[in-house]
Backbone bond lengths (Angstrom), bond angles and torsions (degrees), N, CA, C in turn:
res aa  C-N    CA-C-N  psi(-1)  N-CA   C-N-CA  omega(-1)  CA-C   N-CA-C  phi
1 X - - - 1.432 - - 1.520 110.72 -
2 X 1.132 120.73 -56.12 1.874 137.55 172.31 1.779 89.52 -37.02
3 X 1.542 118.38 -71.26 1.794 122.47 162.41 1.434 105.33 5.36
4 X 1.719 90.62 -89.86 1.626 107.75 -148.41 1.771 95.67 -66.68
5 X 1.542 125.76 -23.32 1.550 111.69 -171.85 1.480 91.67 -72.60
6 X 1.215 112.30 -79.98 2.124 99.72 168.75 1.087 119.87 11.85
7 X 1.626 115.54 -66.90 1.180 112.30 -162.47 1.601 127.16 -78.93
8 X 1.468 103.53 -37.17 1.020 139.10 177.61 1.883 107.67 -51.95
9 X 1.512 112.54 -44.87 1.375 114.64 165.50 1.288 128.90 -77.85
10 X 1.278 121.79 -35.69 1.442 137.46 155.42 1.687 89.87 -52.16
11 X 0.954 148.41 -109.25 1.462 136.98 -126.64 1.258 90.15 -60.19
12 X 1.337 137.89 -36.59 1.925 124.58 -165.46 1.732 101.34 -73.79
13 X 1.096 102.63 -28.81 1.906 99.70 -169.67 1.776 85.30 -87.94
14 X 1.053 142.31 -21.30 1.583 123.82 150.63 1.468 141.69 -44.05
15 X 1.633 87.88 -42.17 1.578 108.36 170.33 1.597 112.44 -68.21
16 X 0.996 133.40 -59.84 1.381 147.39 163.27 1.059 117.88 -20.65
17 X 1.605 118.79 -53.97 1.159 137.70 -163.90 1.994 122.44 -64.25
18 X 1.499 77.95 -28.72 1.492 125.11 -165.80 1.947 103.43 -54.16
19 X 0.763 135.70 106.38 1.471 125.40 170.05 1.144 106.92 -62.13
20 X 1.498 124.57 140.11 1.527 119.63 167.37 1.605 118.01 -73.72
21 X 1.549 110.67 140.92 1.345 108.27 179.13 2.162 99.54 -92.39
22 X 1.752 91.81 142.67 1.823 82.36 176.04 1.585 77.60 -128.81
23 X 2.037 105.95 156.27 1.103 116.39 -165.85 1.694 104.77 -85.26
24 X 1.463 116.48 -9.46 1.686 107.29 177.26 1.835 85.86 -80.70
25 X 1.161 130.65 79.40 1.790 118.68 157.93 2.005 82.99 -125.04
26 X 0.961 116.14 -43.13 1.903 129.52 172.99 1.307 109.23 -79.91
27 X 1.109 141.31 99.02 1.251 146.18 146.81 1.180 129.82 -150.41
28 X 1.146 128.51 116.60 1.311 155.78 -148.76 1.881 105.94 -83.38
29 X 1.529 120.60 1.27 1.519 139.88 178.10 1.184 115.11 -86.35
30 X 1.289 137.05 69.71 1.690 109.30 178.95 1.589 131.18 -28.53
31 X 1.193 111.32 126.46 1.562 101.13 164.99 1.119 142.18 -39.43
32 X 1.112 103.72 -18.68 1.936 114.27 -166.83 2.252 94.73 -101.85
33 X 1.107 104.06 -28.27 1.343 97.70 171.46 1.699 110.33 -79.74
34 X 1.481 125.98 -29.87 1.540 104.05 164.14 0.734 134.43 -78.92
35 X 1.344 129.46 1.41 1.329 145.96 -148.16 2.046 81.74 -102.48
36 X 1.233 125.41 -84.18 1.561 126.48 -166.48 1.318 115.77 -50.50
37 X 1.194 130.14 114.79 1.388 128.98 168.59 1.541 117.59 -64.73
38 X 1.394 114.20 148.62 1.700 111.85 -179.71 1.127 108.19 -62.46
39 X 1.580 114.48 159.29 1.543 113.70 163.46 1.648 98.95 -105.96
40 X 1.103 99.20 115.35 1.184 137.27 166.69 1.789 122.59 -83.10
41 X 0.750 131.69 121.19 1.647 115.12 -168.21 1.645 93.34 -107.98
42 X 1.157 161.15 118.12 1.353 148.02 136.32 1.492 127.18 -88.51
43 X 1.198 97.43 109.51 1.656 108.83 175.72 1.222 138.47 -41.49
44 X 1.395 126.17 133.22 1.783 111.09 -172.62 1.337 97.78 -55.49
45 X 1.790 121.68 156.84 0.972 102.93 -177.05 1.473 109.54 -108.25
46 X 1.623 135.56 171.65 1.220 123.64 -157.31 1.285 103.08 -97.34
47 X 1.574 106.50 145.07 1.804 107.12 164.92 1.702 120.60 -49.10
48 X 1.007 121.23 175.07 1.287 120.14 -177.60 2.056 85.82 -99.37
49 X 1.503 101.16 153.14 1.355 111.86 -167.61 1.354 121.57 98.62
50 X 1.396 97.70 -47.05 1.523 104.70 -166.61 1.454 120.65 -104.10
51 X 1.308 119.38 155.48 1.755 132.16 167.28 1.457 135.95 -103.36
52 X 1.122 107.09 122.54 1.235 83.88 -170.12 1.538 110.70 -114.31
53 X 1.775 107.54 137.64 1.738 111.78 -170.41 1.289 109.29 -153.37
54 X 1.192 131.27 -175.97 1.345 135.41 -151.98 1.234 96.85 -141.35
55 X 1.608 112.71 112.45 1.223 118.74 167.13 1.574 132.80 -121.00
56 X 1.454 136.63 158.94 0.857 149.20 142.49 1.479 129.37 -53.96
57 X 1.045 120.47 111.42 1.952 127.30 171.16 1.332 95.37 -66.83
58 X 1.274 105.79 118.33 1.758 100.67 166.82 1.982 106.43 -118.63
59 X 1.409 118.14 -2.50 1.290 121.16 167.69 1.336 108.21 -176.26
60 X 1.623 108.48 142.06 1.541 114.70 -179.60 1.613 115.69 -88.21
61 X 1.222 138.75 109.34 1.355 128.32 -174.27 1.614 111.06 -53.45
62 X 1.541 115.02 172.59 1.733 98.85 178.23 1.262 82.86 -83.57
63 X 1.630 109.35 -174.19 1.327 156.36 129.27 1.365 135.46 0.10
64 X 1.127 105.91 104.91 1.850 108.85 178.71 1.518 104.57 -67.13
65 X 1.305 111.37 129.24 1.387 103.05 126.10 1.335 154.45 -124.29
66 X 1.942 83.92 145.35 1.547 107.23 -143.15 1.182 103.74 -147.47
67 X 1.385 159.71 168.43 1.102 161.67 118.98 1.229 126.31 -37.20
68 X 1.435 110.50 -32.80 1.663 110.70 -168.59 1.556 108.62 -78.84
69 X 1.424 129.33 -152.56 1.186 130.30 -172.19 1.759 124.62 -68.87
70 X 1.950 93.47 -1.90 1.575 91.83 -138.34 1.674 66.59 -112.11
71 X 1.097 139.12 43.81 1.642 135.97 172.76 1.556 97.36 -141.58
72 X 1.163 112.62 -3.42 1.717 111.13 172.64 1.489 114.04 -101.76
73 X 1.403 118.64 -48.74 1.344 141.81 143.67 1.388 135.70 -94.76
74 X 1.663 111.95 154.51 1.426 91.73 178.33 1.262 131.17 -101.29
75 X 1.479 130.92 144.66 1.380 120.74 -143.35 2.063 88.53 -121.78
76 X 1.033 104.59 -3.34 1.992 91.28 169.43 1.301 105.12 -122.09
77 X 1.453 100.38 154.41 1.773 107.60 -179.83 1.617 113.88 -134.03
78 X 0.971 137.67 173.98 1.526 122.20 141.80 1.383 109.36 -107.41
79 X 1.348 113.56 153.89 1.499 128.79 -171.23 1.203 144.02 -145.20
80 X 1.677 136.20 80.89 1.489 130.02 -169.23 1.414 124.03 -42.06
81 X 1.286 125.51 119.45 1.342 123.07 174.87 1.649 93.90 -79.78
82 X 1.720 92.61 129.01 1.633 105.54 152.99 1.113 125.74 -106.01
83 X 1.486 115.41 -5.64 1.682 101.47 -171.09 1.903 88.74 -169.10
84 X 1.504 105.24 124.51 1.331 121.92 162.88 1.316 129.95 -85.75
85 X 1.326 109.69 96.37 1.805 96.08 172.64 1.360 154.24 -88.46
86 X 1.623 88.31 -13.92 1.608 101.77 158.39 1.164 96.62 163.40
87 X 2.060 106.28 174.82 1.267 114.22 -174.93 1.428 113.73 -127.72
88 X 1.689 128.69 143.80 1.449 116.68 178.05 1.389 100.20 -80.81
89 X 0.788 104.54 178.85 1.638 124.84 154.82 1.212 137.00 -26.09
90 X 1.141 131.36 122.88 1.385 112.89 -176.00 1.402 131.66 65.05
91 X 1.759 111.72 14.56 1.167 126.19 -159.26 2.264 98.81 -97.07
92 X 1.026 108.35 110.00 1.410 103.62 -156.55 1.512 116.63 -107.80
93 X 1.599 114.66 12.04 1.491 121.08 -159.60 1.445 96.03 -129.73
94 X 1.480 99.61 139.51 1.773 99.61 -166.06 1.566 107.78 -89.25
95 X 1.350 108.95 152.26 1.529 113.96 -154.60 2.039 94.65 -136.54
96 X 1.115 131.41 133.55 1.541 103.62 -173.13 1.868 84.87 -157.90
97 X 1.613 111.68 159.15 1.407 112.07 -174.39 1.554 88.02 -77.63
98 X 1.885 89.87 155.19 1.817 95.00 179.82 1.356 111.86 95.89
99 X 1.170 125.25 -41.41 1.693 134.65 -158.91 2.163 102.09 -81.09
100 X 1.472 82.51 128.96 1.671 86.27 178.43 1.624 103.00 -79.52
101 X 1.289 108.53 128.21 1.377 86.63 150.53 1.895 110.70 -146.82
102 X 1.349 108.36 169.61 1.718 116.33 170.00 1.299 110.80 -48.51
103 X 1.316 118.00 153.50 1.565 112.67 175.30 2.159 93.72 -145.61
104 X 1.255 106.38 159.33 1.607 109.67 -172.41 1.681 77.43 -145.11
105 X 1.407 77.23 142.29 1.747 94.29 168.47 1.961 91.32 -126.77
106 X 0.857 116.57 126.15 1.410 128.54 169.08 1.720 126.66 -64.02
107 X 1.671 107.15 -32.57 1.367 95.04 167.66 1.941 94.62 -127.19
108 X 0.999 100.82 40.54 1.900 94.43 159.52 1.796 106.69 111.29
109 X 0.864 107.70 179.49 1.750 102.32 176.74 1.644 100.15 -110.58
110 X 0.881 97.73 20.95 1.834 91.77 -174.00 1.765 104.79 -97.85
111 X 1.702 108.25 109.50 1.330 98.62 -164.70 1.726 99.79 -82.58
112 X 1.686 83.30 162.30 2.001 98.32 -167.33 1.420 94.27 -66.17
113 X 1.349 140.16 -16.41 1.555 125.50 -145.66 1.698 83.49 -99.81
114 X 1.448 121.61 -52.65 1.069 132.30 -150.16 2.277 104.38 -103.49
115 X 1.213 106.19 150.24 1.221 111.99 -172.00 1.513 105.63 -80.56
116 X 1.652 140.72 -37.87 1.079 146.29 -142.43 1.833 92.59 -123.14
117 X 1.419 108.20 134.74 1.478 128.72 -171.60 1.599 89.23 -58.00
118 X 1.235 111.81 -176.24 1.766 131.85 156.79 1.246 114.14 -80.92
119 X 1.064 114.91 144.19 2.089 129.64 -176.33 1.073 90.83 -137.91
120 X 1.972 103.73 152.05 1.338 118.51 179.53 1.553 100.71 -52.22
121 X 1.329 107.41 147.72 1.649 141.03 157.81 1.280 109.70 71.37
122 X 1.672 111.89 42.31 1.392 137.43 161.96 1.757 91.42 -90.31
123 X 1.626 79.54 140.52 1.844 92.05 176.00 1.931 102.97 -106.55
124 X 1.552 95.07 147.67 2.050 89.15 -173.44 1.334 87.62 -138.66
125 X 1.445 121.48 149.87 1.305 137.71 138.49 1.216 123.70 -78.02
126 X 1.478 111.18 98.51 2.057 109.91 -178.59 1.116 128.06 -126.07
127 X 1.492 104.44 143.59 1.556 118.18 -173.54 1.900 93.56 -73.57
128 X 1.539 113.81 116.70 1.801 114.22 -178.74 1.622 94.13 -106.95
129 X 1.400 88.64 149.92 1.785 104.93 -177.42 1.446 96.39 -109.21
130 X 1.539 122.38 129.88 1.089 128.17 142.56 1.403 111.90 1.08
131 X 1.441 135.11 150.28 1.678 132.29 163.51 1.217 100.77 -88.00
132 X 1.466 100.86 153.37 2.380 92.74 171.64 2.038 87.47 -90.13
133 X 1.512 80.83 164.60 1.475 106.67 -162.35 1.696 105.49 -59.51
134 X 1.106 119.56 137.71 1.328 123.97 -177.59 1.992 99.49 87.33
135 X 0.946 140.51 -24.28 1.637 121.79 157.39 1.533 113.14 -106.43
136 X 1.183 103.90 -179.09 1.374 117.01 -160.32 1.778 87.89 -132.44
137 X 0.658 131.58 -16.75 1.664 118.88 178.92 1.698 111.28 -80.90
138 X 1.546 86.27 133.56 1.826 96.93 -178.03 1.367 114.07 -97.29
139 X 1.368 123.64 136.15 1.544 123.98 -161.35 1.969 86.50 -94.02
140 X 0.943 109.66 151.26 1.560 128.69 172.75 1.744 107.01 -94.52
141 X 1.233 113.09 107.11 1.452 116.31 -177.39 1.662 97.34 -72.41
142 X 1.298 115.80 -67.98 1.610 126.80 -163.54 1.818 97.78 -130.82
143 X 1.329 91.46 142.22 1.987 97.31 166.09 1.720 89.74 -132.45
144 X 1.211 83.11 -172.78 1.607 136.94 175.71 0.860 133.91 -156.49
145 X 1.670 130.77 139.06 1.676 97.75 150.14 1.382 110.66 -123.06
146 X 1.248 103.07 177.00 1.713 103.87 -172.54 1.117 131.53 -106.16
């Protein structure tokens, strides 16, 4: 019995003794590459209805008259799409590079960031609304330009 306790402590003070093996000591990854995350770019994503593309002002229509904002400034344009960036949901009106189309800005062309309206052969990034049924002109939710 005295034997087997002997033994029994000898093999546990072996175990102990033991350094632990961990499996990152082999890896074939440099450190400095897990360490940086990708740049990844992800796009705002689009409302449902709307498109979003990059256009060219190629002429300002005149003047409503109206009282509201859109008789002080002018709030329709026509506009070459150069570049499509995508579509939400439910977005059902065809949009293609090259293609003229109407554009409505709802509270004026005068962007909030900038003091001076849009003039022909200003370039915009715009959020386009579906047309309601029976017109063909797309209202501009949000622009930019770039």
């Amino acid at each position: 019995m005295a034997v087997m306790a002997l033994l029994v402590f000898i093999s546990c003070k072996r175990v102990q003794d033991k350094p632990l093996e961990t499996s990152t000591t082999s890896t074939s990854v440099p450190k400095k590459a897990l360490r940086t995350p990708p740049d990844i770019q992800i796009p705002e994503p689009i409302s449902v209805g709307h498109a979003r593309a990059s256009l060219l002002i190629m002429e300002i229509l005149p003047l409503e008259p109206s009282a509201g904002p859109c008789g002080k400034v002018p709030c329709r344009a026509l506009a070459k799409v150069t570049q499509v960036h995508g579509f939400g949901s439910s977005f059902t009106s065809a949009l293609a590079v090259g293609q003229l189309v109407e554009i409505f800005f709802p509270m004026t062309m005068a962007d909030s960031t900038r003091t001076t309206a849009l003039s022909p052969g200003d370039g915009i990034v715009a959020e386009l609304q579906n047309p309601l049924l029976g017109s063909a002109v797309f209202v501009v939710s949000k622009f930019s330009r770039p």
